[in-house]
N, C-alpha and C positions, 0 to 999 in steps of 0.2 A: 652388512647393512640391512641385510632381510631378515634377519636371527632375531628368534628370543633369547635374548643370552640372560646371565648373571646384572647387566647394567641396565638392559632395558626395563627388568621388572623392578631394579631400584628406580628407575624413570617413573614410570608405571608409576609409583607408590607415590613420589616427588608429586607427580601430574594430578590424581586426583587428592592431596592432600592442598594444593595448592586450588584447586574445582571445591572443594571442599568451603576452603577459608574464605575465597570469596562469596559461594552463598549465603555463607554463616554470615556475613554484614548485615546489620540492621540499621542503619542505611548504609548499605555500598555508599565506597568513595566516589564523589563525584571529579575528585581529579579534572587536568586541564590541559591543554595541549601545550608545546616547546617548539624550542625551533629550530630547524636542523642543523645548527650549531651546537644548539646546546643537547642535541640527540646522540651527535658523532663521539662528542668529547666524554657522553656518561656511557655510552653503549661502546663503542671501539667498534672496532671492524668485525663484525660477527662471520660474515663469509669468506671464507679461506679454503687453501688448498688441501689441509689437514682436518679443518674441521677444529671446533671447540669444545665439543663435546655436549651431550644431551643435557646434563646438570648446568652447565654454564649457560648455554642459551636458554633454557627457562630461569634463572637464575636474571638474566639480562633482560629477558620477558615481564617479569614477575615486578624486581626494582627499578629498570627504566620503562620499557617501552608500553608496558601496561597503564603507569603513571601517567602516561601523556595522550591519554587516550581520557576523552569526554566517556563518563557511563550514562549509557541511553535510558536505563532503569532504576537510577535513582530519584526517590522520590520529591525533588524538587527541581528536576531537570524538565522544564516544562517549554524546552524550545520545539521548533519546527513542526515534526509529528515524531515523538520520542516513543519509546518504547520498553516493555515490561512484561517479559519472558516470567512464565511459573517458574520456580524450580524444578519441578522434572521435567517441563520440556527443554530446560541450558542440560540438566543430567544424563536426557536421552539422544539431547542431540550426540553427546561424546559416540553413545552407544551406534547413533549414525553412520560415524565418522571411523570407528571401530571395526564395524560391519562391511565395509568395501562393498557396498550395493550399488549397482548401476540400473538406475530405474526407467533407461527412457524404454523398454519394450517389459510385455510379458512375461516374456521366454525366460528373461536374467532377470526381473523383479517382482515375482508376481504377486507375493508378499507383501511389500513394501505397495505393492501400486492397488491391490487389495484395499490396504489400511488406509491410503493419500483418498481412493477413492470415495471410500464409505465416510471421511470427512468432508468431502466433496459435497454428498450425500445431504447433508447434514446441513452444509449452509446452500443446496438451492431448494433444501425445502422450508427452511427459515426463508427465502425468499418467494415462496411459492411456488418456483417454476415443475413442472411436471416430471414425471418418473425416469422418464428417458434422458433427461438433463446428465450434463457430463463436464468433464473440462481436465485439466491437467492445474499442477503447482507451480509457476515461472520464478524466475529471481525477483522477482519487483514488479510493481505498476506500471513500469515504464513499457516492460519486456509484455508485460499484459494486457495494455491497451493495443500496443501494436499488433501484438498476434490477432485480437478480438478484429481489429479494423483490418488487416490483411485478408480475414475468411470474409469481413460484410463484403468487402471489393471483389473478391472471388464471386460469391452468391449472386451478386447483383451482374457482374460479367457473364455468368452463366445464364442466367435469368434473360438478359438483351439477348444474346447470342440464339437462346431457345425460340424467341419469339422472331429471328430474324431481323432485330434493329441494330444499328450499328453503332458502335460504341463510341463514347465523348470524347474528345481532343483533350482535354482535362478532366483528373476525378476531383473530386471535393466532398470535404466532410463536414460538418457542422457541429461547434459547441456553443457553449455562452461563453460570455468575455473572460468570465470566475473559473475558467476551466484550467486544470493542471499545465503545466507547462511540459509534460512530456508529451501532450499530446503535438506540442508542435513538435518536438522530435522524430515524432511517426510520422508528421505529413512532410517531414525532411529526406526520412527514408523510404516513405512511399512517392515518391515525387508528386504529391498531389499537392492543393490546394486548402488550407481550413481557411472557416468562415466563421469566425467569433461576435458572434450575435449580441450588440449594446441589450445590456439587463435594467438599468438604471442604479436606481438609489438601492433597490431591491437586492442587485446580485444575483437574478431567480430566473434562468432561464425557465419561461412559459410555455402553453401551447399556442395561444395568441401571438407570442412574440418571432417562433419559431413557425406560425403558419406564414406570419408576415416576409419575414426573412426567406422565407423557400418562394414565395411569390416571384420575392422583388430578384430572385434568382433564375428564377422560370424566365420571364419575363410577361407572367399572363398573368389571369386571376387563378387563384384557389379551385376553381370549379373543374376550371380545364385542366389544371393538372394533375387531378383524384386520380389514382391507380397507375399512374407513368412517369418510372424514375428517371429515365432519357431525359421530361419536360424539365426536369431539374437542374439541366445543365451538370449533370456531372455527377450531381450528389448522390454517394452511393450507404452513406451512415450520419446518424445524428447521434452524440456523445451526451448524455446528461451528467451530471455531478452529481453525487449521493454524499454529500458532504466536503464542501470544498476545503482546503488546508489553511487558508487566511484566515475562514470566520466559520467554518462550520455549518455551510449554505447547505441547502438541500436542493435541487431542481425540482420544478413541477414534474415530476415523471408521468404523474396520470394524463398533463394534459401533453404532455410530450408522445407518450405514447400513443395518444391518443390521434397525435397529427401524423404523428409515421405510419401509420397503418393504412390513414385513408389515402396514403400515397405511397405506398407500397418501399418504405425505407427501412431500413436496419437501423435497431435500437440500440445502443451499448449505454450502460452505465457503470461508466468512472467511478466507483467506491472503495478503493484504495484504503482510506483514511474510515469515509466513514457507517460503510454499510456493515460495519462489525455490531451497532449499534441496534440491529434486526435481532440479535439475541436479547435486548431487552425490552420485555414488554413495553413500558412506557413510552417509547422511542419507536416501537413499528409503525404507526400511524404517518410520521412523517414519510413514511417513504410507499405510500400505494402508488401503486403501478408497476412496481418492482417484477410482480407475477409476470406479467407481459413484452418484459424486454425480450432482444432475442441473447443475448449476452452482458455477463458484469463482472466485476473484480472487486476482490478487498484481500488487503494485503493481511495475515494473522501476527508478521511482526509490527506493526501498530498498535492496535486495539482488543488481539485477538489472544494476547499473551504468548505469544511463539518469538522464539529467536531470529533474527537477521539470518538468509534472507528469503522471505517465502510470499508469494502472492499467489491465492487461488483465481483463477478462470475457469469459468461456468459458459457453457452454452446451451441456449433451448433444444439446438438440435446440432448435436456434435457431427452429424454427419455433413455437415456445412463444412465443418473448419476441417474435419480432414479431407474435404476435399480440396481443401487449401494449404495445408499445410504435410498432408502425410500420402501414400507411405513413403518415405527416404527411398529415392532408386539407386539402387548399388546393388549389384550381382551377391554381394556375401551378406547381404539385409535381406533377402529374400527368404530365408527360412523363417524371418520375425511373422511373417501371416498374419499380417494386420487385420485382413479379413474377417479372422475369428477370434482376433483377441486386443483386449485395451491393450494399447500401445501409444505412453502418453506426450515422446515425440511423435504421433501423427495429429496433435492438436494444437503446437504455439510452435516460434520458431525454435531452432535448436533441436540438435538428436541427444546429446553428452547431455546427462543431468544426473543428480545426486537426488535420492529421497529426500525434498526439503520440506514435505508435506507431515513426516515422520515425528517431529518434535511437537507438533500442535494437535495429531492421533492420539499421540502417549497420553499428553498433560487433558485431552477430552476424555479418553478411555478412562484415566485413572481417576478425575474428579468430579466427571459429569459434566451434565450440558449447563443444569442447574447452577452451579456454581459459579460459569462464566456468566450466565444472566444476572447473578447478584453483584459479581465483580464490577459488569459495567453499569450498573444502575448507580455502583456506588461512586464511581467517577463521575455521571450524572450527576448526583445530589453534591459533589466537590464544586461541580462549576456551578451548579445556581448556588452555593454560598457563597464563591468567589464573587458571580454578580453582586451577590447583593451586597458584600464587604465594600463594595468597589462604589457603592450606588451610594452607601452610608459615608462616604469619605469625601468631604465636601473641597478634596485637594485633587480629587481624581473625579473622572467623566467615563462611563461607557460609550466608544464608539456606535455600537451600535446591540440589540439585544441580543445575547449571549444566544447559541445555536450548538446544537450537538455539546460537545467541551472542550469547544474554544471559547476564547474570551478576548475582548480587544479592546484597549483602555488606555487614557489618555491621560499624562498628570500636569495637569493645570500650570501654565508657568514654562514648559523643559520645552528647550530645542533638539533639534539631533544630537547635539554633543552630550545634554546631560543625560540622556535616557542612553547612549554608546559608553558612560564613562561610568553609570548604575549597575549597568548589566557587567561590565569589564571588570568590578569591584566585586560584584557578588561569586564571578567566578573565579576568580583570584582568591577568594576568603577559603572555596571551596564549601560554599553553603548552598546559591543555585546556579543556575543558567538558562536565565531567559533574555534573551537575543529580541532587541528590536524590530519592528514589522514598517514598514511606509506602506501606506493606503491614501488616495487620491493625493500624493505629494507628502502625507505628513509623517513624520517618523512618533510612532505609538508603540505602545506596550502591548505584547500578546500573551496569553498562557493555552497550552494544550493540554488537557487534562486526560490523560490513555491510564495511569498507574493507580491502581485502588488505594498503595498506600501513601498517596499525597491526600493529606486531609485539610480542611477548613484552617485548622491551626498552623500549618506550613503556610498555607495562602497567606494567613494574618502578618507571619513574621516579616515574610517577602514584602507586603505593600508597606509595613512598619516601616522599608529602609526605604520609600520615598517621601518620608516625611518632609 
């Protein structure tokens, strides 16, 4: 079962001819899911006591279970926040996966945590933040917002504790209403409290908004509680959004950050989705204040052209978060000497991790930074044509003006059932998949625009079928 024998390198050959053929799609199939009826009866019992052998279950791979699988990177798959891997980073990821690297210490990956880091690099100085800046690759936003909020609760524990105040009966964190929904997942497992701040029509968490909201929290004015996160009742971080997933919101971060400071709170921004957006000039502007968080994230399987599944987390000052998350105490971890060396389980939760920073290294290293900037500028100009197709189309309405590249749109006339029975058609044909969106009760039409080669002309076809 360990052996390179005579079958495996026939595998081997099978494996990347078959890596092969799917990149060579110009457009990959969008294919559709089944249902595990109709999975049992085309696949058969693949796990057994013998074994089916390597050729048959990629064989099984290949003409069922591949087929019923949605592709994230085809260019008209424009649901949720899709995604569009280079081809050399799906190529290197194999090379990943090849490599048996274990990256959470130095000692066993110093290589790989090398390479994760100087990309690292890379996006917190597209963000601004200073030289010292640092962070680790987690599996997802989810795993990244938490980690980020676990070190502010640390920081701020430590902080009371220094000055000899005594810590809150509840902690509590603060987003806007537009805020991701895994953030409630973290205040599930941090057993805290969130506090999602009405935005209005805007969507926008402020700093007006957010001074107001920490007031009516305190339970004093503004003045009295400049520099005392105790007077907060609890609150030990404020989340902003850098592009929310519905509409492609931005936070006011400058004035955000601007209110955390003069009361001494922890900054994080949420950018998951769309702080990948920092790589194109036209698009930095939206997002000042970014310099002055104390932490943020964006995932590179989004927007950033990397494979499933990798989010980077950045900290101002990493020595925050390993004091919160590192070093692992165990007697046989001890020679890892976190001490003296990046060790990037001492920064998010989790020790067990894979190089997942490795596939989005390669596809930088090999093509430049420059190229990612043109790529997403060119998604930019997809969604202001999409607006404007959409503005010109006297059957269709903008919900609201298009932000980052999403889009959210409404066709004149359709209930929930025909915008469910549109989208259930078009994936059915195997042409797109865009999945309907409900916003303040109504069910509307969204696009997310991440893949450069979804062009204006795809846009046209898609709104043609709701004539």
């Amino acid at each position: 079962m360990h052996q390179f024998d005579a079958e495996t390198a026939d595998l081997l050959r099978a494996i990347f001819d078959f890596t092969g053929v799917r990149l060579g799609f110009d457009p990959v199939p969008l294919d559709g899911p089944a249902t595990p009826a109709e999975l049992s009866a085309s696949a058969g019992r693949t796990i057994t006591a013998d074994g089916i052998g390597g050729r048959r279950a990629l064989e099984t791979f290949d003409e069922v279970l591949s087929r019923a699988c949605i592709s994230a990177d085809h260019p008209r798959n424009l649901a949720f926040i899709p995604a569009a891997p280079t081809r050399l980073s799906v190529l290197f990821d194999v090379v990943v996966g090849a490599s048996s690297i274990y990256a959470g210490s130095w000692m066993e990956g110093a290589g790989a945590v090398h390479a994760e880091n100087e990309t690292l690099r890379w996006l917190a100085d597209l963000a601004g933040l200073p030289a010292t800046a640092g962070g680790v690759f987690v599996p997802g936003g989810t795993v990244g917002n938490l980690s980020a909020l676990v070190a502010a609760r640390q920081a701020t524990r430590a902080r009371l504790a220094a000055q000899g105040r005594p810590m809150p009966a509840r902690w509590r964190f603060v987003c806007g209403a537009e805020a991701h929904s895994s953030l409630y997942q973290a205040a599930t497992v941090l057993d805290a409290d969130i506090v999602a701040v009405p935005t209005g029509e805007q969507g926008r968490l402020t700093g007006p908004l957010l001074a107001a909201a920490l007031d009516d929290l305190a339970g004093q004015t503004s003045q009295a509680g400049q520099g005392d996160p105790a007077a907060h009742d609890g609150v030990f971080a404020v989340v902003a959004t850098a592009g929310t997933t519905q509409f492609g919101i931005v936070d006011d971060l400058r004035g955000v950050v601007d209110v955390c400071r003069d009361r001494g709170l922890w900054v994080h921004a949420d950018g998951a989705y769309g702080l990948a957006a920092l790589a194109a000039p036209s698009a930095r502007p939206l997002f000042d204040g970014i310099a002055d968080v104390d932490s943020f994230i964006v995932d590179p399987h989004k927007w950033l052209f990397a494979p499933f599944d990798a989010c980077a987390l950045i900290y101002r000052d990493p020595a925050l978060a390993r004091a919160a998350h590192g070093p692992q105490r165990a007697g046989y971890l001890d020679v890892l000497d976190s001490a003296a060396n990046w060790n990037p389980s001492d920064y998010a939760i989790g020790l067990s991790r894979r190089a997942r920073g490795l596939p989005l290294w390669f596809s930088l290293a090999a093509h430049g930074t420059r190229a990612y900037a043109e790529a997403i500028e060119t998604t930019l100009a997809t969604t202001r044509a999409a607006a404007a197709q959409i503005a010109a189309r006297p059957e269709l309405e903008l919900v609201r003006p298009a932000e980052l590249s999403v889009v959210v749109f409404r066709r004149l006339g359709w209930q929930a059932a025909d915008y469910h029975r549109w989208s259930d058609d078009l994936l059915r044909e195997g042409f797109a998949f865009v999945p309907p969106t409900r916003h303040d009760g109504e069910t509307v039409a969204r696009f997310a625009v991440v893949n450069p080669r979804t062009t204006p002309a795809d846009i046209e076809a898609i709104l043609d079928t709701m004539g």
